[in-house]
Gaussian input, Z-matrix of N, CA and C with variables (Angstrom, degrees):
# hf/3-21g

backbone

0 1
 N
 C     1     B1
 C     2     B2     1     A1
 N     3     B3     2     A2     1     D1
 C     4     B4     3     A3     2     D2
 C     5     B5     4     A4     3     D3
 N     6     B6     5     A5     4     D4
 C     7     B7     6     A6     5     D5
 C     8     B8     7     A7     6     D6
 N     9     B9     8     A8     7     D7
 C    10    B10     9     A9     8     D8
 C    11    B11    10    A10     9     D9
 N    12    B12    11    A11    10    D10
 C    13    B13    12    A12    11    D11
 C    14    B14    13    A13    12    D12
 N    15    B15    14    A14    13    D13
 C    16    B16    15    A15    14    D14
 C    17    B17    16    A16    15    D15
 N    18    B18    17    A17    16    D16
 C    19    B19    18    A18    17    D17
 C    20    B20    19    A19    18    D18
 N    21    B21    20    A20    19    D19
 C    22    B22    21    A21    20    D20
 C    23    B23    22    A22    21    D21
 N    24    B24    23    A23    22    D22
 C    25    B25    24    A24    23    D23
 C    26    B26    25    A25    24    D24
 N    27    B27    26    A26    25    D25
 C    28    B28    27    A27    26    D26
 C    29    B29    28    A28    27    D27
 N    30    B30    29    A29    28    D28
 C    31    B31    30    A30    29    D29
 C    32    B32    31    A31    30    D30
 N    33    B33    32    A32    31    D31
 C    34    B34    33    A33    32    D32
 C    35    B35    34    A34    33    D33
 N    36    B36    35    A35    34    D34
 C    37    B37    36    A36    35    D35
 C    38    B38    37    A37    36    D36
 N    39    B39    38    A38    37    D37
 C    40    B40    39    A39    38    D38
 C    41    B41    40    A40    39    D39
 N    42    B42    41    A41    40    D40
 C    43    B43    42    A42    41    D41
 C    44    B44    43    A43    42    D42
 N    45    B45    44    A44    43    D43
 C    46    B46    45    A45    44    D44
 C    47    B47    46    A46    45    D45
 N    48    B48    47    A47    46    D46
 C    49    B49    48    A48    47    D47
 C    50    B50    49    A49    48    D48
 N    51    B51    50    A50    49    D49
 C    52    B52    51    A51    50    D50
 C    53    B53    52    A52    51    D51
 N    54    B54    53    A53    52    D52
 C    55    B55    54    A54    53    D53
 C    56    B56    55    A55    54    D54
 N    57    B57    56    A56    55    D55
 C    58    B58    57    A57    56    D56
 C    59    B59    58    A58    57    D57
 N    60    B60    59    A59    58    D58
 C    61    B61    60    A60    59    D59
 C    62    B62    61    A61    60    D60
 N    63    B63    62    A62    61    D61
 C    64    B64    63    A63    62    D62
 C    65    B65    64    A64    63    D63
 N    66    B66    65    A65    64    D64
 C    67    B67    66    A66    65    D65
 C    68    B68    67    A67    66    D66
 N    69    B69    68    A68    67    D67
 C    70    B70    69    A69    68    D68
 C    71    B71    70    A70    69    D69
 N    72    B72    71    A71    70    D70
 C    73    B73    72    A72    71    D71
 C    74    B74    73    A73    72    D72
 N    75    B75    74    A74    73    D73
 C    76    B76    75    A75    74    D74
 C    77    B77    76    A76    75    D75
 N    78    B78    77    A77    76    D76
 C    79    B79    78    A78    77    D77
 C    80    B80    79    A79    78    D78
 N    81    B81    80    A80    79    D79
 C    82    B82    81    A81    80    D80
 C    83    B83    82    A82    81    D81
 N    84    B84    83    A83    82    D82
 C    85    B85    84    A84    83    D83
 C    86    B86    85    A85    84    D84
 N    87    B87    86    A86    85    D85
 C    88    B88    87    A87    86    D86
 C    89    B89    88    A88    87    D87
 N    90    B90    89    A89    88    D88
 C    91    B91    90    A90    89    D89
 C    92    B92    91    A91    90    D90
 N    93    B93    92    A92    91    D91
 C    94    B94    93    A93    92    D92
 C    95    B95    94    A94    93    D93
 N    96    B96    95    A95    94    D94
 C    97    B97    96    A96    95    D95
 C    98    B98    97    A97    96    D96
 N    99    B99    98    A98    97    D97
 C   100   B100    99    A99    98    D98
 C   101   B101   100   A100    99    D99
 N   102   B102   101   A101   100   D100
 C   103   B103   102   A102   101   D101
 C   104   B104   103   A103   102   D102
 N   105   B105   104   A104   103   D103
 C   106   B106   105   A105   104   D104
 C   107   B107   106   A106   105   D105
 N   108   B108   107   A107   106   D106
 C   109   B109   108   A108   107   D107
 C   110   B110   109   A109   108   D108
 N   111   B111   110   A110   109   D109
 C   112   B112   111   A111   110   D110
 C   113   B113   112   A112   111   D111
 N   114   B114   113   A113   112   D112
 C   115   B115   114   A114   113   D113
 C   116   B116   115   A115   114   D114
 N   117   B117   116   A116   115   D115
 C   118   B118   117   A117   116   D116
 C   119   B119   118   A118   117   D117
 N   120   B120   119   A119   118   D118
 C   121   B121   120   A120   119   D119
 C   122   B122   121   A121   120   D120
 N   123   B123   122   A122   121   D121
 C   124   B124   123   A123   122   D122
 C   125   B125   124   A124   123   D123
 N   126   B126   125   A125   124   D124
 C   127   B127   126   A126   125   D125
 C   128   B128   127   A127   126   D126
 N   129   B129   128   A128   127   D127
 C   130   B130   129   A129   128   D128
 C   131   B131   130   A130   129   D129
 N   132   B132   131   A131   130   D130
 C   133   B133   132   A132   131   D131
 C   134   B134   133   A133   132   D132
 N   135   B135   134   A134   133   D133
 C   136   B136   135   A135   134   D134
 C   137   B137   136   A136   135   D135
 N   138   B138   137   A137   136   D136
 C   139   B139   138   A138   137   D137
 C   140   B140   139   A139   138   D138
 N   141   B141   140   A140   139   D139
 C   142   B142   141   A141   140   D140
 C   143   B143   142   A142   141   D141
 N   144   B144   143   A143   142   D142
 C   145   B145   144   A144   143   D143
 C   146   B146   145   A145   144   D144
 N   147   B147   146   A146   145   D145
 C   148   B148   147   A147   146   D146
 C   149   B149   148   A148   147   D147
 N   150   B150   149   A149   148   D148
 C   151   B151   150   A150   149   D149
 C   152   B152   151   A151   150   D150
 N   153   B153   152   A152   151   D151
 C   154   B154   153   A153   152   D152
 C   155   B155   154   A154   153   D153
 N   156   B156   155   A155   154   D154
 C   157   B157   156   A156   155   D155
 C   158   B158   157   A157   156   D156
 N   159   B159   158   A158   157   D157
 C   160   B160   159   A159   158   D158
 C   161   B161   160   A160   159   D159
 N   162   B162   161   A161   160   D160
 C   163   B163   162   A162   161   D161
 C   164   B164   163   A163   162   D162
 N   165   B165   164   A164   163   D163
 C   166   B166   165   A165   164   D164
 C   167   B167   166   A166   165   D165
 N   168   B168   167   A167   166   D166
 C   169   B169   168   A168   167   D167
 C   170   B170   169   A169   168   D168
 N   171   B171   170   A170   169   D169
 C   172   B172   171   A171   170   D170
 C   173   B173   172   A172   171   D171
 N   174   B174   173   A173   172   D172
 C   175   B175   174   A174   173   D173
 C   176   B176   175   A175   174   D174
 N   177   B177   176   A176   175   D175
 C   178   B178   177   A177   176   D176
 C   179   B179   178   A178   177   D177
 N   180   B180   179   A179   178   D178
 C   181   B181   180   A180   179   D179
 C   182   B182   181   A181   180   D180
 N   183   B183   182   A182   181   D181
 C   184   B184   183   A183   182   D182
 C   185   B185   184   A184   183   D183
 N   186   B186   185   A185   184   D184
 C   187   B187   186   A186   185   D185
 C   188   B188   187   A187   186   D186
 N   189   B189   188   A188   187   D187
 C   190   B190   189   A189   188   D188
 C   191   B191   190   A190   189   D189
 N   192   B192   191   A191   190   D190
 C   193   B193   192   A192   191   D191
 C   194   B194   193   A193   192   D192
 N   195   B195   194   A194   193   D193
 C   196   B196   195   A195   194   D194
 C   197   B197   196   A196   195   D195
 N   198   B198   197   A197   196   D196
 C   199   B199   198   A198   197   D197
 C   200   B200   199   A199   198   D198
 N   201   B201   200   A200   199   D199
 C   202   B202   201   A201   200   D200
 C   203   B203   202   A202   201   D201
 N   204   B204   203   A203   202   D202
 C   205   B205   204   A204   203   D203
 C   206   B206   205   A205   204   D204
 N   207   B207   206   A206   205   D205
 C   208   B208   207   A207   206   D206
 C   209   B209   208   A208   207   D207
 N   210   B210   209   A209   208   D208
 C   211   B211   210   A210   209   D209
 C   212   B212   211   A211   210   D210
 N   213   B213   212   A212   211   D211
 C   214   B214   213   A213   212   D212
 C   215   B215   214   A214   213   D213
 N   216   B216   215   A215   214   D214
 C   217   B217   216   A216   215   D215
 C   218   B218   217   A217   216   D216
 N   219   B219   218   A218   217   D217
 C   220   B220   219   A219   218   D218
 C   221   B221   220   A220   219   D219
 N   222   B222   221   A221   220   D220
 C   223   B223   222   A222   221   D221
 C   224   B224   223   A223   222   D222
 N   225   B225   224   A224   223   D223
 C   226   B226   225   A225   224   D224
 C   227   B227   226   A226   225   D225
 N   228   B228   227   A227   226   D226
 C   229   B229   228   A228   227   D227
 C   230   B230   229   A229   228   D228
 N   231   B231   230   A230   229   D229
 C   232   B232   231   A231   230   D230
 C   233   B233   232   A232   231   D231
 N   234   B234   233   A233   232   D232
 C   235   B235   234   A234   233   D233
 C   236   B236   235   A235   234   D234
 N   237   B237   236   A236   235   D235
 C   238   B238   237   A237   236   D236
 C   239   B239   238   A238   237   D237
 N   240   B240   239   A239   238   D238
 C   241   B241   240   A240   239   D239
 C   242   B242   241   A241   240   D240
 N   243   B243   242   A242   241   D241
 C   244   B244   243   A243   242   D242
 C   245   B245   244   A244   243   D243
 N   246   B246   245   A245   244   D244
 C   247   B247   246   A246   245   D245
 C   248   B248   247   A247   246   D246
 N   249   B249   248   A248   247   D247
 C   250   B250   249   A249   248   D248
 C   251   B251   250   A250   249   D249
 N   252   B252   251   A251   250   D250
 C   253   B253   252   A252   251   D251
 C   254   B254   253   A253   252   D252
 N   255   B255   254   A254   253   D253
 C   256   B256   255   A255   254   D254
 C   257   B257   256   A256   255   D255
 N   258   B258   257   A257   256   D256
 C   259   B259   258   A258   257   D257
 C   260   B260   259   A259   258   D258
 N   261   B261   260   A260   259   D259
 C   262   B262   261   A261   260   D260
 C   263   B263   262   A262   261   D261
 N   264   B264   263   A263   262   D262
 C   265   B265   264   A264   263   D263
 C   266   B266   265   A265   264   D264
 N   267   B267   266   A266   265   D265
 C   268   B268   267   A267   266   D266
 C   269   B269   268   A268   267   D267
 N   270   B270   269   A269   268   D268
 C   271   B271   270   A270   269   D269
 C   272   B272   271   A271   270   D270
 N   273   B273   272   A272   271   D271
 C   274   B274   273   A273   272   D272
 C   275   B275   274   A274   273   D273
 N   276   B276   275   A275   274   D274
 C   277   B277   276   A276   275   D275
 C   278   B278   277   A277   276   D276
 N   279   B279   278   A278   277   D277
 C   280   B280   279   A279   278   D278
 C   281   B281   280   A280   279   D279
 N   282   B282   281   A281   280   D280
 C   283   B283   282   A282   281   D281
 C   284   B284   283   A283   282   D282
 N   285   B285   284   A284   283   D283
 C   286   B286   285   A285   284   D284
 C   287   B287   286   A286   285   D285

   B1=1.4436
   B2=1.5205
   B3=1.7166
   B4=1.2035
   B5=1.7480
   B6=1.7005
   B7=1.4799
   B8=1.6677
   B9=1.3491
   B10=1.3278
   B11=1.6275
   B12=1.4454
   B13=1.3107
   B14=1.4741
   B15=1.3981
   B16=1.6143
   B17=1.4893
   B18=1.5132
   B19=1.2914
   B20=2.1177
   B21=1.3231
   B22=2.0665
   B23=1.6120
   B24=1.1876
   B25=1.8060
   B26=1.2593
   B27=1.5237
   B28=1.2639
   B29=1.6031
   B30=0.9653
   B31=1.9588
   B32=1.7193
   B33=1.1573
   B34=1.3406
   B35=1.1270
   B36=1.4379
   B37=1.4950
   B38=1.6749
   B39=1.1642
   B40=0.9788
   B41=1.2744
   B42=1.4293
   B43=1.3551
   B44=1.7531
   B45=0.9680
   B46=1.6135
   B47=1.7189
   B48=0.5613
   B49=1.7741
   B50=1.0727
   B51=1.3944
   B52=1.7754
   B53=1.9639
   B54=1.7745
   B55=1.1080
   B56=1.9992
   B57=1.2036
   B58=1.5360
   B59=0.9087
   B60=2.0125
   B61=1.6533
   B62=1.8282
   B63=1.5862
   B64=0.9727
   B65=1.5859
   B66=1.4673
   B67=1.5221
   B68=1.5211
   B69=1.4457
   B70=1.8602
   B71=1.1681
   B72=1.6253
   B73=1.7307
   B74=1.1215
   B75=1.8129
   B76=1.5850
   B77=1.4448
   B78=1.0934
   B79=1.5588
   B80=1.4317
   B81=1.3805
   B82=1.8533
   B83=1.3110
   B84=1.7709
   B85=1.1644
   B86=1.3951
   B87=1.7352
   B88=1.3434
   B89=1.4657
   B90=1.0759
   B91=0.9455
   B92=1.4119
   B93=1.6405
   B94=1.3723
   B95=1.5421
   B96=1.5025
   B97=1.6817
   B98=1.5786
   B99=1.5889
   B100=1.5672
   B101=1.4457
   B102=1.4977
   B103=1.3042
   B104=1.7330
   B105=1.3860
   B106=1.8338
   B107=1.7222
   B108=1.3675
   B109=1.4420
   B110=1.5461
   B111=1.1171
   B112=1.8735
   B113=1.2989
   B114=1.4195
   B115=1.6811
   B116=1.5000
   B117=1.6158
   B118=1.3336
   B119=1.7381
   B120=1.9412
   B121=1.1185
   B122=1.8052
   B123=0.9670
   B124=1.7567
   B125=1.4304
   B126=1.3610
   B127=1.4631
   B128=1.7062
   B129=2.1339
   B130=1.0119
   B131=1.7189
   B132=1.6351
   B133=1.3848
   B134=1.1753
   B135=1.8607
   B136=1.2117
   B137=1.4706
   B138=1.4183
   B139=1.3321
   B140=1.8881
   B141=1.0134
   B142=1.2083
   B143=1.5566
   B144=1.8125
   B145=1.7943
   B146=2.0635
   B147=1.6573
   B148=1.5492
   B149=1.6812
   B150=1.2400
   B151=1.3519
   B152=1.5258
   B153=1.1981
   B154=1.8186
   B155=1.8164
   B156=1.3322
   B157=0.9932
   B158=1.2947
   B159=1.8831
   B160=1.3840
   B161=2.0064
   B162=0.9026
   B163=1.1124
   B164=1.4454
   B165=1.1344
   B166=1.7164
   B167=1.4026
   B168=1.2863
   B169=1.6439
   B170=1.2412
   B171=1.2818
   B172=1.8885
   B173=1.2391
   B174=1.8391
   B175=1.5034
   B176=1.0078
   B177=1.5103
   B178=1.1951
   B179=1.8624
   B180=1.3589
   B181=1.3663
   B182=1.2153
   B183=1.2408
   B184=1.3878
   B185=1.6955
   B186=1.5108
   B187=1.4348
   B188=1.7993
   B189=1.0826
   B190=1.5437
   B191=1.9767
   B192=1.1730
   B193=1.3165
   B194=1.5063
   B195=1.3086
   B196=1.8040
   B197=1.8003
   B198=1.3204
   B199=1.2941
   B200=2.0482
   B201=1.0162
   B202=1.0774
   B203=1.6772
   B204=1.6577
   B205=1.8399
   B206=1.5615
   B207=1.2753
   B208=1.0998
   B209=0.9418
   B210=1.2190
   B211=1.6739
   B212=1.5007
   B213=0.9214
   B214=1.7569
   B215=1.7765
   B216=1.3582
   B217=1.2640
   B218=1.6660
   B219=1.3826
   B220=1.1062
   B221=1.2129
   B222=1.4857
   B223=1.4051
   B224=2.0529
   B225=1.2026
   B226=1.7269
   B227=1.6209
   B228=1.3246
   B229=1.6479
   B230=1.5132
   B231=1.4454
   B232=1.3091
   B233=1.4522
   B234=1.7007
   B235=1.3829
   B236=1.2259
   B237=1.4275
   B238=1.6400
   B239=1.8001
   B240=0.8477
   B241=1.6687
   B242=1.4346
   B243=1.4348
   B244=1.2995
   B245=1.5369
   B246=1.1025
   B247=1.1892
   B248=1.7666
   B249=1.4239
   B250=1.6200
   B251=2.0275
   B252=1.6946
   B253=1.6784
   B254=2.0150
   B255=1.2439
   B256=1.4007
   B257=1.5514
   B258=1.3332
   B259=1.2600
   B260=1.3788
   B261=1.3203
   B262=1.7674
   B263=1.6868
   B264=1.3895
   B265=1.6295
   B266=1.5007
   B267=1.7400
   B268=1.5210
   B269=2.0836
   B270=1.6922
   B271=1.5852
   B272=1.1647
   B273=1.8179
   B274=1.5955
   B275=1.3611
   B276=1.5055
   B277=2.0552
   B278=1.4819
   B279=1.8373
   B280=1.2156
   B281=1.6656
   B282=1.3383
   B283=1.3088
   B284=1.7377
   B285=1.4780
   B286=1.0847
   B287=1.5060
   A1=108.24
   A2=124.78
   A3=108.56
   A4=75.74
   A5=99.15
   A6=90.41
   A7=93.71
   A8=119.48
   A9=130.25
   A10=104.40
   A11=119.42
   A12=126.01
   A13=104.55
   A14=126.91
   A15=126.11
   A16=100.61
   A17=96.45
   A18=108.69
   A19=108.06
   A20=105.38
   A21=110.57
   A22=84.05
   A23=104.14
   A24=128.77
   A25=112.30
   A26=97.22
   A27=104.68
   A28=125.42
   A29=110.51
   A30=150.35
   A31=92.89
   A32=97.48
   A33=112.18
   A34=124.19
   A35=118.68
   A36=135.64
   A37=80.09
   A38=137.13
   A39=135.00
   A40=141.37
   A41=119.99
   A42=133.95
   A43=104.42
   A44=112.64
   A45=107.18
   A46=85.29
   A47=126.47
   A48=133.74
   A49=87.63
   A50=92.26
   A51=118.96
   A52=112.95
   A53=119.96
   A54=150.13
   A55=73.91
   A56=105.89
   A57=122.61
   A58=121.36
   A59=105.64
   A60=120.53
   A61=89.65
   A62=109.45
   A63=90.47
   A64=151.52
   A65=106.78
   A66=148.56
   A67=118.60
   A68=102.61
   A69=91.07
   A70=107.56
   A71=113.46
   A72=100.54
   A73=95.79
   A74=103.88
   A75=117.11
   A76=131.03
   A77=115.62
   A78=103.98
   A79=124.25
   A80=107.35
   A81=103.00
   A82=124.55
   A83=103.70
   A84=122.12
   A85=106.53
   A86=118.22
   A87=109.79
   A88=123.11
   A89=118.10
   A90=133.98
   A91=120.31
   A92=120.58
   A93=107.38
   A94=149.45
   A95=85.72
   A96=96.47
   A97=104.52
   A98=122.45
   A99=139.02
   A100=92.65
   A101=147.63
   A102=122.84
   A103=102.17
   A104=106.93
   A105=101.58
   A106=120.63
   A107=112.25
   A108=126.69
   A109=99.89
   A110=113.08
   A111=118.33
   A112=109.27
   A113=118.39
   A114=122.10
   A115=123.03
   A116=88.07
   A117=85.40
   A118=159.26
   A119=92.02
   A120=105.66
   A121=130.51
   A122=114.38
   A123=123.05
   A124=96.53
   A125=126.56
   A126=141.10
   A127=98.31
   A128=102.59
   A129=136.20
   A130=109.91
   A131=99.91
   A132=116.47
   A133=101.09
   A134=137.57
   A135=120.96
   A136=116.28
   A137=128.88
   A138=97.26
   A139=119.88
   A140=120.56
   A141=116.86
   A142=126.67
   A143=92.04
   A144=102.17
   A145=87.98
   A146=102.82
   A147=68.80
   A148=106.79
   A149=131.15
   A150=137.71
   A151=117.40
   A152=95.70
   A153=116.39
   A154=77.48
   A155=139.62
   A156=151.83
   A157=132.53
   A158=90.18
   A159=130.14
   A160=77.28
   A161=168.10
   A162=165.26
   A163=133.13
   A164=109.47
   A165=124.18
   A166=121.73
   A167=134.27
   A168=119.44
   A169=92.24
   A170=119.52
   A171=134.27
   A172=108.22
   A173=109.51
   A174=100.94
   A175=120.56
   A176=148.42
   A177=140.02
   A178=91.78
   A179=113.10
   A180=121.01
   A181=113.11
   A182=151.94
   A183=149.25
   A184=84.70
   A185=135.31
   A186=137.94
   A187=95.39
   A188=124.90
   A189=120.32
   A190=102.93
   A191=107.81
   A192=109.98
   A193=87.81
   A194=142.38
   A195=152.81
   A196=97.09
   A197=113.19
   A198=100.23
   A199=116.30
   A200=123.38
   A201=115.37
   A202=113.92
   A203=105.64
   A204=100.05
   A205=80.87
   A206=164.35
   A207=157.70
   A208=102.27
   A209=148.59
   A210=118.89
   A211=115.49
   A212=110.04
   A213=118.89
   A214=106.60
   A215=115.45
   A216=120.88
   A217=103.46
   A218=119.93
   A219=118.23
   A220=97.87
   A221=141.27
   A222=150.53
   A223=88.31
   A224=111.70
   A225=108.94
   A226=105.55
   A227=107.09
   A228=85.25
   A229=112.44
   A230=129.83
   A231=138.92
   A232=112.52
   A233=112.23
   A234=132.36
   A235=148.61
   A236=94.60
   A237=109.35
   A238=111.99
   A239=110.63
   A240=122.56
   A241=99.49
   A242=121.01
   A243=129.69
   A244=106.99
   A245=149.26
   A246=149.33
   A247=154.80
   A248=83.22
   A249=126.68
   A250=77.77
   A251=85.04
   A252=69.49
   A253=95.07
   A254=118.27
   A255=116.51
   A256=96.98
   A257=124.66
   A258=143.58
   A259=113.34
   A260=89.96
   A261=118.38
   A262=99.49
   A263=129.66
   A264=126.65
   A265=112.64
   A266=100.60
   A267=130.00
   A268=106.26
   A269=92.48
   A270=98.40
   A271=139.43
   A272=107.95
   A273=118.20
   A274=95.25
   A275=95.29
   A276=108.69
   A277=127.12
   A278=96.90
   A279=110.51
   A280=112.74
   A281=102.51
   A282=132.62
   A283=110.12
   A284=122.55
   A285=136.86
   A286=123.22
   D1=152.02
   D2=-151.28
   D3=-119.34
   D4=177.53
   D5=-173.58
   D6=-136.30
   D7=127.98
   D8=-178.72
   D9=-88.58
   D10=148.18
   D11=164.10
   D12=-119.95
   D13=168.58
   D14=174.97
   D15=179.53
   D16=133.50
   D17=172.84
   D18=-83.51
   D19=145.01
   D20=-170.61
   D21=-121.77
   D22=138.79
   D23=126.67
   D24=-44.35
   D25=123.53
   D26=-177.83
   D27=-65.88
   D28=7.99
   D29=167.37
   D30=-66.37
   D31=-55.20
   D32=-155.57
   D33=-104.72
   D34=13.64
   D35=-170.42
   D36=-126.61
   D37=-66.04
   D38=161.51
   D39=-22.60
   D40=-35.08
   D41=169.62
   D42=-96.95
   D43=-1.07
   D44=-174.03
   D45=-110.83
   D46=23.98
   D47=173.89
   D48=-92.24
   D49=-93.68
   D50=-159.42
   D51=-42.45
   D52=-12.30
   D53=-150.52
   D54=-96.92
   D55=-70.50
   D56=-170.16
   D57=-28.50
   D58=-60.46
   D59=-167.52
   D60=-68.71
   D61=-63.38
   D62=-157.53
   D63=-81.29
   D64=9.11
   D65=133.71
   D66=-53.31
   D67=-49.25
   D68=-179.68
   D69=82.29
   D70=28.30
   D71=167.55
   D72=-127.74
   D73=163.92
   D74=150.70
   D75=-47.84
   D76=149.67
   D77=177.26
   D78=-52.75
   D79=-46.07
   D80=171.19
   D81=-32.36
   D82=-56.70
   D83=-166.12
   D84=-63.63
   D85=-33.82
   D86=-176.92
   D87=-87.40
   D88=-13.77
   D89=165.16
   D90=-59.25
   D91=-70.63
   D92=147.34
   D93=-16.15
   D94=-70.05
   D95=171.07
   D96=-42.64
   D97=-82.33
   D98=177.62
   D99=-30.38
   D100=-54.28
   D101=-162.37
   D102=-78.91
   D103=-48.87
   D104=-179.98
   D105=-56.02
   D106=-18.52
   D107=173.61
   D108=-75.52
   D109=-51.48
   D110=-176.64
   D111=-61.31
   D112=-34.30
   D113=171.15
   D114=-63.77
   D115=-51.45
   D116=160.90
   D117=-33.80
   D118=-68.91
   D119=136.38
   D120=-32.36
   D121=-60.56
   D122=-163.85
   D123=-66.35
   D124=-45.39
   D125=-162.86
   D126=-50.68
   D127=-64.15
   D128=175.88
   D129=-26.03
   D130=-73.33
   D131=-171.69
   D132=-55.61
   D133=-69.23
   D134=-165.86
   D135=-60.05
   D136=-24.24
   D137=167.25
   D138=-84.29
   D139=3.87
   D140=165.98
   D141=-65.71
   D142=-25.47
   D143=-165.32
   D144=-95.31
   D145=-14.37
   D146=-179.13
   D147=-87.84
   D148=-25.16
   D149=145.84
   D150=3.24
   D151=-70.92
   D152=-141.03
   D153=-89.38
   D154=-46.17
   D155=127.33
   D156=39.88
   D157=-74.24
   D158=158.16
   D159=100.82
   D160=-2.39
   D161=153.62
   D162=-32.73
   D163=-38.23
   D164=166.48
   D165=-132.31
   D166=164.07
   D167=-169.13
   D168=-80.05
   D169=-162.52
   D170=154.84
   D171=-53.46
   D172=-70.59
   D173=172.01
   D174=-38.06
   D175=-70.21
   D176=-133.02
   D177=-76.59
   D178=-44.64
   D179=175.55
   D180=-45.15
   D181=-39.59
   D182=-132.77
   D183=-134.30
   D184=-28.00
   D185=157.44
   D186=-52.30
   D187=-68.57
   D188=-156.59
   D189=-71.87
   D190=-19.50
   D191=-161.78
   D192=-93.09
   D193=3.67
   D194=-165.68
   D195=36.37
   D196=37.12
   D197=170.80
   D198=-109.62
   D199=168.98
   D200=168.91
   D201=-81.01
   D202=170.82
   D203=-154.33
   D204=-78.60
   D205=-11.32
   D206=174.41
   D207=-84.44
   D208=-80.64
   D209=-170.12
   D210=-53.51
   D211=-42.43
   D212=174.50
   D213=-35.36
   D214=-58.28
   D215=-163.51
   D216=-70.04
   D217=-28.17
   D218=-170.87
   D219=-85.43
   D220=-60.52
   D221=-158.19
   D222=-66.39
   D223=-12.60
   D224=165.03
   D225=-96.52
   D226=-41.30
   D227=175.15
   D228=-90.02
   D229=24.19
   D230=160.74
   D231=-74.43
   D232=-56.47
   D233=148.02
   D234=-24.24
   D235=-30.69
   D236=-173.17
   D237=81.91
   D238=12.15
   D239=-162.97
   D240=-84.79
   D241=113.15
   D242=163.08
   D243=-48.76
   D244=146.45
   D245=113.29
   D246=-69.86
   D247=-50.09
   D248=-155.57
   D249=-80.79
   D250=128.85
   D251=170.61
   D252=-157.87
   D253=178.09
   D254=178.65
   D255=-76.64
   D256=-55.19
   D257=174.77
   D258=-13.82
   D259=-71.94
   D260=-159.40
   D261=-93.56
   D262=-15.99
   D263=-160.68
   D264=-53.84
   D265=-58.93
   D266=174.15
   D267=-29.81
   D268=-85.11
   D269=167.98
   D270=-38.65
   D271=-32.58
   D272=170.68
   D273=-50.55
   D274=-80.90
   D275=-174.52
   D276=-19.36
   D277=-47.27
   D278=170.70
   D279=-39.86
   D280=-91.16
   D281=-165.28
   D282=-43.91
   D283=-37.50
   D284=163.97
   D285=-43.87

C-alpha cells in the first residue's frame, strides 16, 4: 500500500474536520474514501466526454467508467449526454 502526504488550506483542513466528526472516521480512512470517491467521479466524467465525443460506444464507456451499461446510460441521461446515435447504434448492439 502506497502512502500519500499533502499539504491543505486551512479552508480545507478545516472542512475535512467537520467531514471526520460527522462521518465518524479517522483521517486515513477519510481521506481514502474522499480520494476513491474523487476517482470515481473523474473515471465517470472521462468516459462520458469520450461518449458525447462520439469516441467510444456506451459499452465501452460504461466499461471504462466500471459501471454497468444501465447505470451508465442513465448517469448519461442524468447528464444530458446524447448517446444513441446511427453511427454508434450497430456497435452498441454489437458489444451488448
Amino acid at each position: 500500500m502506497g502512502t500519500i502526504s499533502a499539504r491543505l488550506s486551512d479552508d480545507l483542513e478545516e472542512e475535512l474536520e467537520e467531514y471526520l466528526e460527522e462521518e465518524r472516521l479517522d483521517r486515513s480512512t477519510a481521506v481514502r474514501k474522499l480520494l476513491a470517491e474523487g476517482l470515481d467521479e473523474w473515471r465517470r466524467q472521462q468516459a462520458l466526454d469520450q461518449l458525447a465525443a462520439g469516441d467510444v460506444t456506451v459499452t465501452k464507456a460504461a466499461e471504462h467508467a466500471e459501471m454497468s451499461v444501465w447505470e451508465f446510460t442513465h448517469l448519461a441521461k442524468e447528464r444530458d449526454i446524447t448517446w444513441v446515435s446511427s453511427d454508434h447504434l450497430d456497435d452498441d448492439l454489437e458489444e451488448l
